[in-house]
VMD Tcl script that draws the C-alpha trace (Angstrom):
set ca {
  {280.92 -1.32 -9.35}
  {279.48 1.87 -9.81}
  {275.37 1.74 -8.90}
  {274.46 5.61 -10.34}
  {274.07 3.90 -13.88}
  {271.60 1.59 -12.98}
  {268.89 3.93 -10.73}
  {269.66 6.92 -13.79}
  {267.91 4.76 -15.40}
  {265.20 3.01 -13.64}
  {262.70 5.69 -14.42}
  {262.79 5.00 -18.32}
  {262.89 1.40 -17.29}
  {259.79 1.24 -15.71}
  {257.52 3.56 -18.20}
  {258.84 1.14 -20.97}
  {257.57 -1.61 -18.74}
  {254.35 -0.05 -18.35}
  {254.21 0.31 -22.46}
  {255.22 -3.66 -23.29}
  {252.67 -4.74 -20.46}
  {250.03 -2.95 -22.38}
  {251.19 -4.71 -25.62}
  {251.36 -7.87 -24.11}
  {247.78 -7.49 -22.26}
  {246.06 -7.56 -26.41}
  {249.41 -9.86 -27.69}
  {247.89 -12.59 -29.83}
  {249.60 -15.69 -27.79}
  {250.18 -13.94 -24.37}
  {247.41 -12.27 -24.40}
  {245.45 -15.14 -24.20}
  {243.88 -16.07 -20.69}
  {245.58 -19.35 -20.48}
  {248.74 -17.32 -20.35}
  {249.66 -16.94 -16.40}
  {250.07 -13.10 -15.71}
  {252.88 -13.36 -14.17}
  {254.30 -15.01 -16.91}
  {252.93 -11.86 -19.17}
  {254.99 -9.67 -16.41}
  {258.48 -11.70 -16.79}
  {257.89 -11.67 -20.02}
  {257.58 -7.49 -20.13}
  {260.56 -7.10 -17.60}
  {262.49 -9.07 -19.99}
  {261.87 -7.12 -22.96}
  {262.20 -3.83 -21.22}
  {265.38 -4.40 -19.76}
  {266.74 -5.18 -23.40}
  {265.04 -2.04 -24.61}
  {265.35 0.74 -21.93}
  {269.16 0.89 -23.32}
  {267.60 2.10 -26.77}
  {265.12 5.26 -25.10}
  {266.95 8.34 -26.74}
  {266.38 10.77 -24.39}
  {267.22 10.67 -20.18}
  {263.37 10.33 -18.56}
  {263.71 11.60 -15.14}
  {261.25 11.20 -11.93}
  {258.12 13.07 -12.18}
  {257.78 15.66 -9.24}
  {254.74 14.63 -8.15}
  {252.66 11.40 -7.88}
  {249.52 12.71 -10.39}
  {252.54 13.57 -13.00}
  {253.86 9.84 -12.51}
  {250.38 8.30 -12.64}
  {249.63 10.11 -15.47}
  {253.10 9.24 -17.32}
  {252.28 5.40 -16.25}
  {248.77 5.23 -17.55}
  {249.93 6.91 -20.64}
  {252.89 4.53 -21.63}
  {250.03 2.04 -20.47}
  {247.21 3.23 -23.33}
  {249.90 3.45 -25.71}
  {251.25 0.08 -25.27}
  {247.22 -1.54 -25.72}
  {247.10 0.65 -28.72}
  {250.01 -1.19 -30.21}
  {249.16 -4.43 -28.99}
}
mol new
graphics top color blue
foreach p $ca { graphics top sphere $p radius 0.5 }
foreach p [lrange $ca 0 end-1] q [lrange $ca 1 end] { graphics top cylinder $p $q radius 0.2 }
display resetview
């Protein structure tokens, strides 16, 4: 079992998490603050991992860390602007 697949794409895997934690931080039921986070987090690994297989394009690692903070905390605004 080839393991290349998997860490190709564990850079598109983990912005997409960043976007469906944002959702699920303004999410009408799991948003709510009865809602365990770490329930909100399985719940956003979950989803991503069903999703990342539908990004279009190949995301690869930013070269530096401000260029992968920057990618995170956008995926991050985008996803509380669609939750």
């Amino acid at each position: 079992m080839e393991i290349a697949p998997y860490i190709a794409t564990l850079p598109a895997l983990v912005l997409v998490i960043a976007r469906l934690g944002g959702m699920l931080v303004f999410a009408p039921v799991l948003g709510e603050s009865v809602v365990p986070a770490r329930l909100r987090a399985l719940v956003a690994v979950v989803l991503a991992l069903g999703v990342v297989g539908q990004v279009a394009a190949p995301v690869r690692w930013p070269q530096s860390d401000g260029a992968w903070v920057l990618a995170l905390a956008g995926e991050f605004l985008i996803g509380l602007a669609i939750g």
